[in-house]
N, C-alpha and C positions, 0 to 999 in steps of 0.2 A: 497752511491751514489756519495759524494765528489771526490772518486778516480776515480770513473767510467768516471766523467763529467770531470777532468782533464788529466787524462789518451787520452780521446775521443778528447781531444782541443791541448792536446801535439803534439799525431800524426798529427792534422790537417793544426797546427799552426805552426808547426817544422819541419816536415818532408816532404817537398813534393814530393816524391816518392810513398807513401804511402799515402792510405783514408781509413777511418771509414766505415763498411758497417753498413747499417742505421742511427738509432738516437738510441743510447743505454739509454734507460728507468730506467735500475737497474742494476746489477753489474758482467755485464758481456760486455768486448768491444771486438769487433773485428775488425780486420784488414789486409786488401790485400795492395797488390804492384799495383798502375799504370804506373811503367815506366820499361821497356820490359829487362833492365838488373837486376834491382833488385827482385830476388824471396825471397817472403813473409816468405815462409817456413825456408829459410836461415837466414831470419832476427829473425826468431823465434829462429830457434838455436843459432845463438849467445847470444839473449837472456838471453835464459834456462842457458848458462854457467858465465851468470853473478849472477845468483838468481831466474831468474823469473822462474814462472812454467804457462807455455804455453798448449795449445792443435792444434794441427793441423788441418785445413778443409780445403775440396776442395767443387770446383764451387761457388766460386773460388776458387783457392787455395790461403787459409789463415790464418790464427791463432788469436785465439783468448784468452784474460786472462780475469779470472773470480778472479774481488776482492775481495779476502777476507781481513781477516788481516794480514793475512803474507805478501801479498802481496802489502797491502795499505804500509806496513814497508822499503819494496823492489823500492816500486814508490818513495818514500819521499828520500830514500837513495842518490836513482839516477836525481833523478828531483830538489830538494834544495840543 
């Protein structure tokens, strides 16, 4: 739940283009675009071709990463 709750405060706190949908409880965050050039979806692809492994949602359309440990690996990589 550490990555989830840093993951959730990175996007919120760093990126304002992008917001958290909800309050992520356990270890899964999601996240949309609120500024009408940047699509979410795109932001997930780039993503993906750095390490992360993403899933895509619409209504919105957005993505969301489910931490595991690979991926808690992948946040630390790029966030410290």
């Amino acid at each position: 739940m550490l990555t989830t709750r840093k993951i959730a405060n990175a996007i919120t706190d760093d990126i304002p283009e992008l917001y958290v949908l909800g309050n992520p409880p356990a270890s899964v965050v999601a996240f949309a675009s609120k500024h009408p050039k940047v699509d979410a979806l795109e932001v997930g692809d780039a993503m993906s071709k750095k390490g992360w492994h993403l899933n895509a949602l619409n209504e919105p359309k957005s993505v969301h990463i489910a931490c595991t440990v690979r991926m808690n690996s992948v946040f630390l990589h790029y966030y410290y």
